[in-house]
C-alpha beads as a LAMMPS data file, in Angstrom:
LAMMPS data file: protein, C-alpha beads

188 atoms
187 bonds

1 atom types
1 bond types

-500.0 500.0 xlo xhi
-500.0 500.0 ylo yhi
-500.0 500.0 zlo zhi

Masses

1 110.0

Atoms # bond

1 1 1 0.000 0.000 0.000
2 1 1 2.970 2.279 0.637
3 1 1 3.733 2.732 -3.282
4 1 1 -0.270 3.435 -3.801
5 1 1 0.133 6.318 -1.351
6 1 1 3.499 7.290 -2.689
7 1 1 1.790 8.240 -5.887
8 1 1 -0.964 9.992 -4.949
9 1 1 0.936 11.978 -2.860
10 1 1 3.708 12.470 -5.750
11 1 1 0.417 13.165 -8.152
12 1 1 -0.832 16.362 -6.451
13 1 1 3.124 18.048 -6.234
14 1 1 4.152 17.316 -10.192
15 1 1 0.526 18.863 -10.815
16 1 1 1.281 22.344 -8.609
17 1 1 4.392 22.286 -10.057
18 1 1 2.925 22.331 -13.590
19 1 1 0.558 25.104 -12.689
20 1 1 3.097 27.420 -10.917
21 1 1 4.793 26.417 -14.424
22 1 1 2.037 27.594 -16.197
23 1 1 1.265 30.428 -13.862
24 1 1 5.057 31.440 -14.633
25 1 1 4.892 31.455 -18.207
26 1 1 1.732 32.515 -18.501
27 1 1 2.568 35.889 -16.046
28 1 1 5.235 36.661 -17.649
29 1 1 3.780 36.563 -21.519
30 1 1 1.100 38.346 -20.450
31 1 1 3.437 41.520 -18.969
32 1 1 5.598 41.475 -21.774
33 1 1 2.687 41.155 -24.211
34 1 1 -0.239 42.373 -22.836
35 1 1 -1.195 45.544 -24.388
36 1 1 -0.619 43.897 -27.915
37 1 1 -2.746 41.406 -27.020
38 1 1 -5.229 43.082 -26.064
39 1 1 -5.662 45.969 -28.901
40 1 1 -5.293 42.539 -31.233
41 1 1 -7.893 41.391 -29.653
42 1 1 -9.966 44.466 -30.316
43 1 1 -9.205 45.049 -33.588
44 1 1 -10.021 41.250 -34.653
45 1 1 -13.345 42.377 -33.210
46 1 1 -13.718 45.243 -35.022
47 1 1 -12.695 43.182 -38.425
48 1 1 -14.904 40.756 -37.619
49 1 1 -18.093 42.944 -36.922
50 1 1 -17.167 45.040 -40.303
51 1 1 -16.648 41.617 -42.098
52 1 1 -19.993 40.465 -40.665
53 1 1 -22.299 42.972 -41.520
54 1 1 -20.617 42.886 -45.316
55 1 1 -21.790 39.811 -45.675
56 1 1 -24.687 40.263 -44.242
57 1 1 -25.808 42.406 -46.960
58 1 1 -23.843 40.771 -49.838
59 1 1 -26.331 37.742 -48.898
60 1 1 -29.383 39.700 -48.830
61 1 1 -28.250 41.356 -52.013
62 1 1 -27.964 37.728 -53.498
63 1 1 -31.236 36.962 -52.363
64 1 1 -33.221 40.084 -53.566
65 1 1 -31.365 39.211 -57.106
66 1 1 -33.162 36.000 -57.053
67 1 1 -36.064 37.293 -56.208
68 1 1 -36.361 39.527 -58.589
69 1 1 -34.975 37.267 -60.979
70 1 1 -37.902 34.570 -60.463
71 1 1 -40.682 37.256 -60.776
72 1 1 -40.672 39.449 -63.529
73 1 1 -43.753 41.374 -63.273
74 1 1 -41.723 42.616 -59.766
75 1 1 -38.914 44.254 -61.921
76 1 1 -41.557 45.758 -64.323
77 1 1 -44.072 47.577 -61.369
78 1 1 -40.359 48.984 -60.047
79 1 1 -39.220 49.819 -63.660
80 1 1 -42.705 51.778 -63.979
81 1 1 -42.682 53.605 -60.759
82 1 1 -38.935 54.500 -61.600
83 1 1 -40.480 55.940 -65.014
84 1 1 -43.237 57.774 -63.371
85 1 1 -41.342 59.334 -60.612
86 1 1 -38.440 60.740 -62.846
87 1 1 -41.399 62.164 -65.495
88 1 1 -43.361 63.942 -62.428
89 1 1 -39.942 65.193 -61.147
90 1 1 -38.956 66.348 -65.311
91 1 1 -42.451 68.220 -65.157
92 1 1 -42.121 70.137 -61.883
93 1 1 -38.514 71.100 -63.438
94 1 1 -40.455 72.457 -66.364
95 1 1 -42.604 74.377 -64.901
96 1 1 -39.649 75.776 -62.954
97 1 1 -38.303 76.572 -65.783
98 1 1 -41.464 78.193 -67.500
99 1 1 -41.774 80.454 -63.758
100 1 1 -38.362 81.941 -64.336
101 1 1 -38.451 82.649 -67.702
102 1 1 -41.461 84.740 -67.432
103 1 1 -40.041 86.569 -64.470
104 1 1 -37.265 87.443 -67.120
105 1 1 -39.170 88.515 -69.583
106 1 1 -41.460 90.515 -67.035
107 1 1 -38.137 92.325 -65.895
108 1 1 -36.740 92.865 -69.452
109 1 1 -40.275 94.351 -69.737
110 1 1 -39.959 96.285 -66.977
111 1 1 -36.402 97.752 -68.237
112 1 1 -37.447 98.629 -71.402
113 1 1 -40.599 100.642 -70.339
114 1 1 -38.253 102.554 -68.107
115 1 1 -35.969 103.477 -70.379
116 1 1 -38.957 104.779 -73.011
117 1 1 -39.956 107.004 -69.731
118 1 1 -36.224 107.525 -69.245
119 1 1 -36.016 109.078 -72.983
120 1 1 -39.304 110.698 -73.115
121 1 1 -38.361 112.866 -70.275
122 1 1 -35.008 113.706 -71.525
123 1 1 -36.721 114.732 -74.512
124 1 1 -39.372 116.749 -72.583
125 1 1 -36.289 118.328 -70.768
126 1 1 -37.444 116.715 -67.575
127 1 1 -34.406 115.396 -65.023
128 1 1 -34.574 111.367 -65.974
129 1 1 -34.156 109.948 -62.755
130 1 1 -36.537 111.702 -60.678
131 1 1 -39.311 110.624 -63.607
132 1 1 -38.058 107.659 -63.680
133 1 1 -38.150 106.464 -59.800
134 1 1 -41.201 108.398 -59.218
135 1 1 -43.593 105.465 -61.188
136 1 1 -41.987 102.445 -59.984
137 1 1 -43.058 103.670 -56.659
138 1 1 -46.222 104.353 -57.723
139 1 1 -46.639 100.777 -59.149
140 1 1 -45.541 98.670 -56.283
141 1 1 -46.343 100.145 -52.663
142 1 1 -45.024 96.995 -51.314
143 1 1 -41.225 96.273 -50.631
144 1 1 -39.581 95.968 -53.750
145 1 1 -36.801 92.796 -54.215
146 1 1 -35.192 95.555 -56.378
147 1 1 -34.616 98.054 -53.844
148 1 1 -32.667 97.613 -50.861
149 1 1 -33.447 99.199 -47.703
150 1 1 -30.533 100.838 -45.753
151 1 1 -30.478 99.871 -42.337
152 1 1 -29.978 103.121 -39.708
153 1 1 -26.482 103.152 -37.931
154 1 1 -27.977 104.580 -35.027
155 1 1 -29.033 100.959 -34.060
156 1 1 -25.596 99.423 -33.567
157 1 1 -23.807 100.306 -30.528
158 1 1 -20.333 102.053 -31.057
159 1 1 -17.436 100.083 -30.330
160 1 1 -15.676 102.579 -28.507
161 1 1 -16.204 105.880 -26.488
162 1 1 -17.061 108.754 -28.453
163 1 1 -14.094 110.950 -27.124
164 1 1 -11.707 107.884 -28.357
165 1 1 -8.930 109.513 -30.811
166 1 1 -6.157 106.488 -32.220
167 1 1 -3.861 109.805 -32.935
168 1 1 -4.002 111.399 -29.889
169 1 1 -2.168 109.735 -27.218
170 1 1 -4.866 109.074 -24.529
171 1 1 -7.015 106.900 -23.053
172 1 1 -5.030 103.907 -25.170
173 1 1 -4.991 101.700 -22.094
174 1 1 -1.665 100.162 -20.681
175 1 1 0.076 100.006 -23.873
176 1 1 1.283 103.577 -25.576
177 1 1 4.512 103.694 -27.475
178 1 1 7.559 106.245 -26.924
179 1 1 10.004 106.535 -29.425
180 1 1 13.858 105.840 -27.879
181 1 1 16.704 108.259 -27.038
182 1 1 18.068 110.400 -29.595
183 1 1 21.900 109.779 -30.041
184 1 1 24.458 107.011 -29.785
185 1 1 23.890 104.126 -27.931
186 1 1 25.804 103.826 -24.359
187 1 1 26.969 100.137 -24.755
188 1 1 30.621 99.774 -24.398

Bonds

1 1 1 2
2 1 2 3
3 1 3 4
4 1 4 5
5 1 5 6
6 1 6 7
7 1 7 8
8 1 8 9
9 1 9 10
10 1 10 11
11 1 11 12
12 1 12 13
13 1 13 14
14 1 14 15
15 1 15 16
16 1 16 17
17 1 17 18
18 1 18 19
19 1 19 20
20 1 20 21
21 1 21 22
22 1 22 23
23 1 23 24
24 1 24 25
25 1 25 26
26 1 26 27
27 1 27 28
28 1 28 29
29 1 29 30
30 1 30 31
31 1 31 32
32 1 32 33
33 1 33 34
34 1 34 35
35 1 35 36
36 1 36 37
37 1 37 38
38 1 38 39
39 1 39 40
40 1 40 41
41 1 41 42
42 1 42 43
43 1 43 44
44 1 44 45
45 1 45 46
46 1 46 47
47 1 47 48
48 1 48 49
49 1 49 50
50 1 50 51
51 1 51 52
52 1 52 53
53 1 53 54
54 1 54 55
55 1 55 56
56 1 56 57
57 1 57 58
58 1 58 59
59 1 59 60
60 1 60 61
61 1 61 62
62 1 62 63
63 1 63 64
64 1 64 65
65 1 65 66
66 1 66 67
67 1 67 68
68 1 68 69
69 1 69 70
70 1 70 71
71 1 71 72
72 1 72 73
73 1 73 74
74 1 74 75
75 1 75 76
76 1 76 77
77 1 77 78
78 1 78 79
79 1 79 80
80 1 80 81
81 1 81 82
82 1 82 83
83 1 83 84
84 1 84 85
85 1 85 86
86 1 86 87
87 1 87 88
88 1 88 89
89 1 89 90
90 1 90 91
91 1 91 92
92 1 92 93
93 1 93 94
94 1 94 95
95 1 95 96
96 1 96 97
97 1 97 98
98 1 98 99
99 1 99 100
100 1 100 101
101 1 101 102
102 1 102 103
103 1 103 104
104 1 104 105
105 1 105 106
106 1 106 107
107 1 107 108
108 1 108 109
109 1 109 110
110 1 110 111
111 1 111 112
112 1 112 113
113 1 113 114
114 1 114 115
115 1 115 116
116 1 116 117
117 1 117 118
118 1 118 119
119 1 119 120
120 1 120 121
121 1 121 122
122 1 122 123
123 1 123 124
124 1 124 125
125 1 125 126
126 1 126 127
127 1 127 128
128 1 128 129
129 1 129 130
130 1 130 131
131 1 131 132
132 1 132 133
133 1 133 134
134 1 134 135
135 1 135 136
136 1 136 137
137 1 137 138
138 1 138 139
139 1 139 140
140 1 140 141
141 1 141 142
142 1 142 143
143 1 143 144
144 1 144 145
145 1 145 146
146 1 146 147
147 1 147 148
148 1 148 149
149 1 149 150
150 1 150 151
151 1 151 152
152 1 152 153
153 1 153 154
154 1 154 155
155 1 155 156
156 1 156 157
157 1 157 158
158 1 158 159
159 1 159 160
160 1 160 161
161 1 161 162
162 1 162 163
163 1 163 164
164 1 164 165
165 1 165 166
166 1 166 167
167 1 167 168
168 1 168 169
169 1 169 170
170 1 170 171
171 1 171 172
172 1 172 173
173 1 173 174
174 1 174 175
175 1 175 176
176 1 176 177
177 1 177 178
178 1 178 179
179 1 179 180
180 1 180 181
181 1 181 182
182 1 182 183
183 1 183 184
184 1 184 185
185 1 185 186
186 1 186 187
187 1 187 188
């Protein structure tokens, strides 16, 4: 019975011995190598959740292919709505287009008629530009997109004190400038 106990008791030392072995190793990779271990670990992650959701769609992608490949009348009802959509969005685009060019021709309008009032005054002797601001106006009592509306400076508050002279010397704050001595310098 002695050699039974002999290696049970000789069982449990060789198998602390392999764990402070393994303990060893282990410790010591793990503090010479640790940080790169663990960003790897992160960025296989990372890789793997971009890889993932690639896939992911690549697969749905193959399936909607089929899909659409098996039913036909699928692929025509899109290829219709595609039509329709890009001829409603062609006629709001021409009507856009129609909108501005009368406003063009309503302001080459415009122009012209001014200048016949501009010339009939001169020709009447008449100061032009009086006449000619006098109608417009008349026309439109509302705000004009023509004329701009100056804005009074008495709103904005003045940046500095009205006394405040650059040129003068005063009131600068901690900062003023003197010119240097006249004359030769005393270094030796």
């Amino acid at each position: 019975m002695e050699p039974d106990e002999e290696r049970l008791s000789a069982r449990p030392a060789v198998e602390a011995e392999g764990l402070r072995f393994l303990h060893v190793t282990v410790g010591s990779l793990l503090a010479a190598y640790g940080w790169y271990l663990v960003f790897s670990c992160i960025l296989l992650y990372v890789l793997f959740q971009k890889l993932s959701s690639r896939l992911r769609a690549l697969r749905q992608r193959r399936l909607d292919r089929a899909a659409a490949a098996v039913e036909p009348d699928v692929v025509v009802k899109r290829q219709e709505a595609l039509a329709a959509a890009r001829l409603k969005m062609q006629e709001e685009l021409n009507a856009q287009v129609e909108k501005h060019k009368e406003k063009l021709r309503q302001l080459e309008e415009e122009k012209r008629r001014r200048k016949i009032e501009m010339w009939d005054s001169m020709q009447e002797g008449k100061s032009y530009k009086r006449n000619a601001r006098g109608p417009q106006e008349e026309d439109s009592p509302g705000p004009s997109t023509s004329s701009v509306i100056p804005k009074r400076k008495s709103d904005r508050k003045p940046l500095r004190g009205g006394g405040y002279n650059p040129l003068s010397g005063e009131g600068g704050g901690a900062c003023s400038w003197r010119p240097g001595r006249r004359g030769p310098s005393s270094g030796g």
